[in-house]
C-alpha positions in Angstrom: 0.0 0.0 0.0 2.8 2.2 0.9 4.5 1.8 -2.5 1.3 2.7 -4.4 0.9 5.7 -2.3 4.6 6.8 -3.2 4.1 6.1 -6.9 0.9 8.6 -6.9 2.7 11.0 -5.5 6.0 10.5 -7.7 3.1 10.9 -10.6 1.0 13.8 -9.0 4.7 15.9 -8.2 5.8 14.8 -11.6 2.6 16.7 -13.1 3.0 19.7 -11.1 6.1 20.3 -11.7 5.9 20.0 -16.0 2.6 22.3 -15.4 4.7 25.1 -13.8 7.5 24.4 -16.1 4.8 24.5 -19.4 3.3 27.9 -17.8 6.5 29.3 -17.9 7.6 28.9 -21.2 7.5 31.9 -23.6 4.7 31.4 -25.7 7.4 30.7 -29.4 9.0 27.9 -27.1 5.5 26.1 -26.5 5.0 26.9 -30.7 8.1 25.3 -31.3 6.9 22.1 -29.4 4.0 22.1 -31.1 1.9 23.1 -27.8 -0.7 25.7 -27.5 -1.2 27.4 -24.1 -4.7 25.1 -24.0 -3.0 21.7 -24.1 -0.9 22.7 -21.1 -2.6 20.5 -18.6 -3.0 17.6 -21.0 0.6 17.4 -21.8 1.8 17.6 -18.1 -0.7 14.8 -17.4 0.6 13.0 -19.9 4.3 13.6 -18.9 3.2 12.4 -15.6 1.8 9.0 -16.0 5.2 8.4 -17.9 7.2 8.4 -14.7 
């Protein structure tokens, strides 16, 4: 139980983190990745159930 608890947390840290780092980015760097500033949350969930 304790591992599963860990790994949701790895995943849920994992998400914040690409969120803030996706927020941050100049708007030509999320072009350039082929990202618009709506797909923000989708990619970071994404990301996150990678980990």
């Amino acid at each position: 139980m304790f591992d599963k608890l860990r790994h949701r947390f790895a995943r849920w840290l994992a998400y914040r983190q690409t969120l803030a780092s996706l927020r941050q980015a100049p708007d030509s760097t999320l072009a350039d990745a082929g990202i618009s500033r709506q797909e923000i949350r989708e990619h970071a969930r994404h990301a996150s159930l990678r980990r």
